[in-house]
C-alpha positions in Angstrom: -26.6 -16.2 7.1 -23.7 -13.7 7.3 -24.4 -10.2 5.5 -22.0 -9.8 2.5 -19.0 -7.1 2.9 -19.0 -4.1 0.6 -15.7 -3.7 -1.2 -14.3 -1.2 -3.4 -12.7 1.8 -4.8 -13.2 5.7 -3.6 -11.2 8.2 -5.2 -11.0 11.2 -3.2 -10.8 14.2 -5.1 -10.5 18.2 -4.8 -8.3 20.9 -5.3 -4.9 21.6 -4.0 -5.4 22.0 -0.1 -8.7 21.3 0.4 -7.5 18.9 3.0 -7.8 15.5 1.1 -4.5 14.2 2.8 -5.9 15.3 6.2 -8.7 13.6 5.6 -7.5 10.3 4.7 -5.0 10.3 7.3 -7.5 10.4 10.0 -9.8 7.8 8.5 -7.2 5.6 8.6 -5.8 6.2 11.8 -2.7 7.1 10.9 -0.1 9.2 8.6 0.0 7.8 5.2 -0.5 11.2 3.0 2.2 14.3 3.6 0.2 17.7 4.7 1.1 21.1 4.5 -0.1 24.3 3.9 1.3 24.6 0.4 -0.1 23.6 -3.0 0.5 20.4 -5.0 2.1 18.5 -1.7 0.2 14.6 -3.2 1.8 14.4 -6.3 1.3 10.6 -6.7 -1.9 9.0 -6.3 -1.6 7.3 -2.8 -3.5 4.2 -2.3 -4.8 3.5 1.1 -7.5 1.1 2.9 -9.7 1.1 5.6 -11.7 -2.2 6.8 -13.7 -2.8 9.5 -16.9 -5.8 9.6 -18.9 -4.0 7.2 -16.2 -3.9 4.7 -13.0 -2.4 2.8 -12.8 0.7 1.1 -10.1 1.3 -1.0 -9.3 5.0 -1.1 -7.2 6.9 -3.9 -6.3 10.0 -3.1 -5.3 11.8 -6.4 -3.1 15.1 -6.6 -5.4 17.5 -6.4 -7.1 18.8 -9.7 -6.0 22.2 -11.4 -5.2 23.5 -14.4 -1.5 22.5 -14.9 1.0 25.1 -15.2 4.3 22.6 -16.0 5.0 19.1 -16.8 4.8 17.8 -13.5 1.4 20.0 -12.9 0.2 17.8 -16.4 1.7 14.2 -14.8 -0.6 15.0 -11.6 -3.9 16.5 -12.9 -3.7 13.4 -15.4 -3.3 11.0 -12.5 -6.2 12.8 -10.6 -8.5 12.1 -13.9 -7.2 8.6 -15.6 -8.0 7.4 -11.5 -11.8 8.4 -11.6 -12.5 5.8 -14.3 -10.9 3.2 -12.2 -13.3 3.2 -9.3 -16.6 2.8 -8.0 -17.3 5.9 -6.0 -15.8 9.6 -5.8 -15.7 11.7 -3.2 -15.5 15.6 -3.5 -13.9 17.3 -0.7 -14.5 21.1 -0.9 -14.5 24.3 1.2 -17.4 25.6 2.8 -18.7 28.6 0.4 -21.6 30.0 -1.0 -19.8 30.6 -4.3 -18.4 28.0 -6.5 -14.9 29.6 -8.2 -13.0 28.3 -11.4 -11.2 25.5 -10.0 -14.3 23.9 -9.0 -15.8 24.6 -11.6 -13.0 23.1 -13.8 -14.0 19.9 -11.3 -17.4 19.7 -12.3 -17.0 19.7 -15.7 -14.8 16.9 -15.7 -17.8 14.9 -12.9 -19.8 15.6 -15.4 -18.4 12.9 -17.9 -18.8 10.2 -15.0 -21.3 8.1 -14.3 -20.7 6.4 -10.8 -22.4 7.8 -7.4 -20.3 11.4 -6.5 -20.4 12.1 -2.7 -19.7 15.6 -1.7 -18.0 16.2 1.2 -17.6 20.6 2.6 -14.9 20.4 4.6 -13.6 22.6 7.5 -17.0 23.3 9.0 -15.0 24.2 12.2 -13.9 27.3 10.9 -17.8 28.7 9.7 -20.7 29.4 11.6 -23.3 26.7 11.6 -26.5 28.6 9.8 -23.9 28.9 7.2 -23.2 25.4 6.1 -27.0 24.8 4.7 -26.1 27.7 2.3 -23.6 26.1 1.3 -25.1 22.5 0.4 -27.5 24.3 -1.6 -25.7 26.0 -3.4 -23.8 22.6 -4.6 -27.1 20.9 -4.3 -28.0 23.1 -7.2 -25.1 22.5 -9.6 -25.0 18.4 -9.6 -27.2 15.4 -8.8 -24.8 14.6 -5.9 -25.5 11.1 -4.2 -25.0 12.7 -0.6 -23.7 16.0 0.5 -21.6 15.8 3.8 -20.5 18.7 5.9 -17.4 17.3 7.7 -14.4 18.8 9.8 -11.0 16.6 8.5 -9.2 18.2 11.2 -11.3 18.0 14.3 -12.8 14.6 12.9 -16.6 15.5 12.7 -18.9 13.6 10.6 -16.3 11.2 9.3 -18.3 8.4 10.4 -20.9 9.2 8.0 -18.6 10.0 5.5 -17.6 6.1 5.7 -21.2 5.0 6.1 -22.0 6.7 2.8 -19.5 5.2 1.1 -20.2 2.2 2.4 -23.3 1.6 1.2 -22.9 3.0 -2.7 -20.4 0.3 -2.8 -21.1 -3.0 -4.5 -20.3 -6.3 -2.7 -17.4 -8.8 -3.1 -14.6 -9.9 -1.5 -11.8 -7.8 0.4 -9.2 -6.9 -1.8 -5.8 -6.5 1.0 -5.9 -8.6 4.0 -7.2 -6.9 7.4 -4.0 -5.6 8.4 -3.2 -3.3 5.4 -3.5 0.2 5.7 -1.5 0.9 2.5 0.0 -0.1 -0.6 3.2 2.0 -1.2 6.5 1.0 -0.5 8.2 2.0 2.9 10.9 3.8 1.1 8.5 6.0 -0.8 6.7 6.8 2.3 10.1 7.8 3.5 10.7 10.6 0.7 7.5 11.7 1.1 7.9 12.6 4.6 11.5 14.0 4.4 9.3 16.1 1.5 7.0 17.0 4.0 9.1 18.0 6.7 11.3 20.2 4.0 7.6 21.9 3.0 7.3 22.8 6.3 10.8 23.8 7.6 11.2 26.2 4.4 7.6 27.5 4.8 7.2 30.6 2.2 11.7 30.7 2.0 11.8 28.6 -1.4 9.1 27.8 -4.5 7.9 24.0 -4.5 9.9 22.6 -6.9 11.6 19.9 -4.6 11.6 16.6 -4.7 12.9 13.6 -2.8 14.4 10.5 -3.6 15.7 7.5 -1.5 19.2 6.7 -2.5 19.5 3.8 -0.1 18.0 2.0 3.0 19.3 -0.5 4.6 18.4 -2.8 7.7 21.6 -3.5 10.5 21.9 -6.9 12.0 20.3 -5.3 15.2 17.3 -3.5 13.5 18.6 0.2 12.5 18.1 1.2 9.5 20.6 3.5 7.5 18.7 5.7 5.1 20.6 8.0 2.4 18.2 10.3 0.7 18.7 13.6 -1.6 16.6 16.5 -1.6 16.4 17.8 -4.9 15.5 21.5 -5.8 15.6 24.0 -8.7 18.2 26.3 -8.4 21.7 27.0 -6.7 20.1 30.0 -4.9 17.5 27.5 -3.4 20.0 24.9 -2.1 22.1 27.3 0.0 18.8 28.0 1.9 17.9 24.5 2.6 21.1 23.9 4.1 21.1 27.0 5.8 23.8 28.5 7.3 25.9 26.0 8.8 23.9 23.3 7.9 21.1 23.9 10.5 17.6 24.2 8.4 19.0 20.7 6.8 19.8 19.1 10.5 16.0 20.4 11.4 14.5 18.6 8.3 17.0 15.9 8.9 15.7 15.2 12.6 12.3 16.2 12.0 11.9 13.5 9.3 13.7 10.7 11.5 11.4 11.1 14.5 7.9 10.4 12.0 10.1 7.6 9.9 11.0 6.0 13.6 7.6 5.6 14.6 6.6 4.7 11.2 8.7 1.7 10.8 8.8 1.2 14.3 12.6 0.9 14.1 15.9 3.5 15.1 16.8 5.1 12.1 20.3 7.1 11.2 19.0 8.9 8.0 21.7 11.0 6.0 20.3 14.3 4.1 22.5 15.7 0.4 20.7 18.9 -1.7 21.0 18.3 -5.2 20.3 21.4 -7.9 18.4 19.8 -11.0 17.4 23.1 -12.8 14.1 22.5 -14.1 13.6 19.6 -13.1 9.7 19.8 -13.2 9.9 20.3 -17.3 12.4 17.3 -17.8 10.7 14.1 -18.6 13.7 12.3 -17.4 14.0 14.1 -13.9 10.3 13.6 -13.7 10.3 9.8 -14.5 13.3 9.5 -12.2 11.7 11.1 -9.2 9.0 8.7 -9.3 6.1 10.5 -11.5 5.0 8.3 -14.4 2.7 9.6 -17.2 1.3 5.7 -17.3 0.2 5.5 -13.5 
């Protein structure tokens, strides 16, 4: 008789740059969430799904949790915590330290309202010395009735087939939820933005504050299989536009054919994608900018 699958929810859960996005990227194989070395880069909860014969888990992998300085900061840390009563297990992705700060704290007191199995998972082991890392499980060992505690390396890939054997097996059985093949539920042209997002993130590194934002104006598929994208960059203030651009247009044409070369392989298509900067001034406080750009307080 054929063993049932497991199938079911993870949220994946931690403060901004823990490495959640990192993570999930490499358990699925490929790029689905944006990394960079700046705060607050998932601001949507991404939805992503791994099978193999033992199963499907359905990961969630919410903006990560702080206390919110904005309205945007208020849409994502509600996202992060409406999502942990939607699934069946969390997983905790934090640092390696011996000393718990405020923002984890602030993340344990909001575990502690749940009552579904919380795996812990200390991330970038690579960069500690080894006697270390048993320190550091005991000292989370001693602040919450974890159901595992994993140390894990998202970045060099250690231990991340235990992480999915764990999960595995606090799952509940049932049927698969997306067929084999699916790797994610969000719509090409937001995966798009987000990447353009990313590649602006990077490009910019310290030069501008992280109020941009991206939207897809239009895509659209030739007869022989190019796509045309139009997309517009949106940022806070004059000042900052005039440094995305940068002087004769060359830190836009670096975004611009940094972003094509991940959205080609992507989509697995040529693509001629077309870059405007747009100056909404406060555009993080404006519910209308912020409903607009794609962050709904009912998601």
């Amino acid at each position: 008789m054929e063993r049932q699958k497991k199938s079911g929810f993870v949220a994946l859960i931690g403060r901004p740059n823990v490495g959640k996005s990192t993570l999930m990227n490499h358990l699925i194989g490929q790029k689905i969430a944006i990394t960079s070395d700046k705060p607050q880069t998932t601001r949507n909860r991404i939805q992503t799904v791994y099978t193999d014969d033992r199963g499907q888990i359905v990961f969630l992998d919410t903006p990560g949790i702080h206390k919110a300085k904005n309205k945007l900061g208020e849409y994502m840390v509600g996202a992060a915590e409406r999502t942990l009563k939607e699934v069946d297990v969390i997983l905790w992705l934090v640092e390696p330290s011996s000393y718990i700060g405020a923002g984890e704290q602030y993340i344990l007191d909001i575990l502690k309202q749940v009552k579904i199995p919380v795996v812990l998972a200390i991330n970038k082991i690579d960069t500690v010395e080894k006697e270390k890392v048993l320190a550091y499980i005991d000292t989370y060992r001693k602040v919450y009735p974890f159901s595992e505690i994993i140390p894990v390396s998202a970045l060099k890939g250690a231990n991340l087939d235990t992480v999915l054997e764990v999960l595995m097996k606090y799952l509940p059985s049932g049927p698969l939820y997306y067929d084999e093949e699916t790797v994610t539920d969000q719509p090409m042209r937001q995966i798009a933005a987000e990447i353009i997002r990313e590649k602006a993130l990077r490009c910019l590194k310290d030069e501008i504050p992280h109020g941009i934002a991206v939207t897809i104006e239009s895509m659209k598929e030739r007869q022989n299989g190019l796509y045309d994208i139009e997309a517009e960059i949106i940022c806070e203030r004059d000042s900052h536009k005039g440094i995305i651009i940068g002087k004769g247009g060359v830190m836009l044409k670096k975004i611009g054919s940094s972003a094509r070369y991940d959205i080609e392989k992507m989509m697995d298509a040529r693509v001629n994608l077309k870059l405007w900067v747009k100056v909404r001034k406060e555009w993080r406080d404006n519910d209308l900018y912020l409903k607009n750009y794609g962050y709904y307080k009912d998601m």
